[in-house]
C-alpha positions, 0 to 999 in steps of 0.5 A: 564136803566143801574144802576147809572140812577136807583141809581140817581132815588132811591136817588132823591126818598129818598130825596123827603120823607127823606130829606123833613123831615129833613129840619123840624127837629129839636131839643129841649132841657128841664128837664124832668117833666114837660117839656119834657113830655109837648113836647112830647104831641105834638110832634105827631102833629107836625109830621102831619105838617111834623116838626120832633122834637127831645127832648133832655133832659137834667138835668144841668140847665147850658146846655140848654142856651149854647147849643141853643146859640150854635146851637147845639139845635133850642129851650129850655124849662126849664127856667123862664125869670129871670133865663134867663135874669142873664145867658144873662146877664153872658154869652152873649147869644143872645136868647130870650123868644118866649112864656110863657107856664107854670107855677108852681105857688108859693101859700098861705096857712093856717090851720087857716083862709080861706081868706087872709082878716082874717088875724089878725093884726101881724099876723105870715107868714112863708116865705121861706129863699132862695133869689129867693123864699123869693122874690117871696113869698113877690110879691105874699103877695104884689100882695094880697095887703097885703104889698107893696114893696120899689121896685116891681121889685126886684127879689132878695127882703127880708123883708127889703125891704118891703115899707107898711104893714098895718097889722103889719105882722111878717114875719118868713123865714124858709127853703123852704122844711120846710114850710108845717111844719109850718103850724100849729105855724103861721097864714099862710105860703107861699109854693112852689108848689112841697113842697105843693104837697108834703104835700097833698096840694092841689094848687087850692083847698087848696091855699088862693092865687096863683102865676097869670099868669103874674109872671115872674116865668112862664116858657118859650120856649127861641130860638135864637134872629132872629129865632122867624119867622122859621116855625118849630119855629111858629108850636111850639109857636102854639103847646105849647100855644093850647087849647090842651096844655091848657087842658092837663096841668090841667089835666095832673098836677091838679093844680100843673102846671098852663098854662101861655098863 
């Protein structure tokens, strides 16, 4: 057999092992905790469906979306859908939510009361001062029935755009980082979770109430529009919403990151 049949041999082997998985590659881009971390859990189950998954980190939340509707990346995970939602809305991408995955969920507390029902009337709530979050902490406090707002669906409301409130509540908006601190000048705050972490708060032990899992900040995997049928796309759908997922998240983040599936 001369050489150029045994090359032609060696590289038809190559591509019979090498190339077969080079089909499944593919890219993903996210920020580094939780998200990166979460792929590559599964990561080494998609390698035994043949899917070789690259992960790309990335830190500048402007990249990700533009890499994917470029087609420098397959999916992303980073982001919740109405951050996702004004960068379409921006820029034109033409992507999509493939799954809820995660959630770091935005709580209640108190150092005074154990129950939302004890809250007095005018009662002080410390809420952060930031749009994003100030909008989130209203829909939690709307979510309990405490308080209902002009528009629910409002993701940039502040106190004035508040509806009902029963109690009379007083509403003091402090600078998110701050409202651990607060704790102790007012009947209940409305802390995200880093900054509750940060406290030695504990979210599912210490909040009165927490973000559920049908808040719109749960974050996402996003793909392209049309890819949704990909296989490496459905095995990672099926990989990140497991009940494997599942338990390595309350485990792995204690309350601090909630499933969202």
């Amino acid at each position: 057999m001369n050489k150029s049949i045994l090359l032609s041999i060696a590289s038809l082997s190559l591509c019979l092992f090498g190339c077969s998985n080079a089909k499944h590659r593919f890219k993903v881009a996210a920020t580094p905790l939780p998200h990166a971390q979460m792929l590559e859990f599964i990561r080494p189950d998609l390698k035994a469906k043949g899917i070789d998954m690259e992960v790309i980190i990335v830190e500048d939340y402007n990249i990700p979306n533009r890499a994917l509707a470029g087609h420098e990346v397959d999916a992303n995970f980073f982001q919740h859908i109405p951050f996702m939602e004004e960068q379409i809305k921006q820029f034109g991408y033409k992507i999509q939510n493939l799954a809820k995955i995660e959630l770091e969920p935005m709580g209640v507390y108190s150092k005074k009361i154990h129950s939302l029902d004890k809250l007095a009337n005018k009662a002080k709530i410390a809420i952060p001062n930031d749009p994003t979050n100030e909008a989130r902490a209203l829909a939690l406090l709307a979510a309990q029935g405490l308080i209902q707002m002009k528009n629910p669906r409002n993701l940039q409301a502040t106190v004035i755009d508040i509806a009902k409130n029963p109690k009379n509540l007083q509403f003091l908006e402090v600078d998110a980082a701050m409202l651990p601190r607060s704790l102790d000048d007012v009947d209940a705050a409305v802390i995200n979770t880093n900054y509750a972490i940060a406290a030695n708060l504990s979210p599912l032990k210490d909040a009165l109430a927490l973000e559920g899992k049908d808040s719109p900040y749960a974050n996402i995997i996003a793909i392209r529009i049309g890819d949704e049928k990909r296989p490496e796309i459905e095995e990672l759908k099926a990989a990140m919403t497991s009940e494997k997922m599942k338990e390595f998240i309350l485990k792995q983040y204690q309350g601090a990151v909630l499933p969202a599936f």
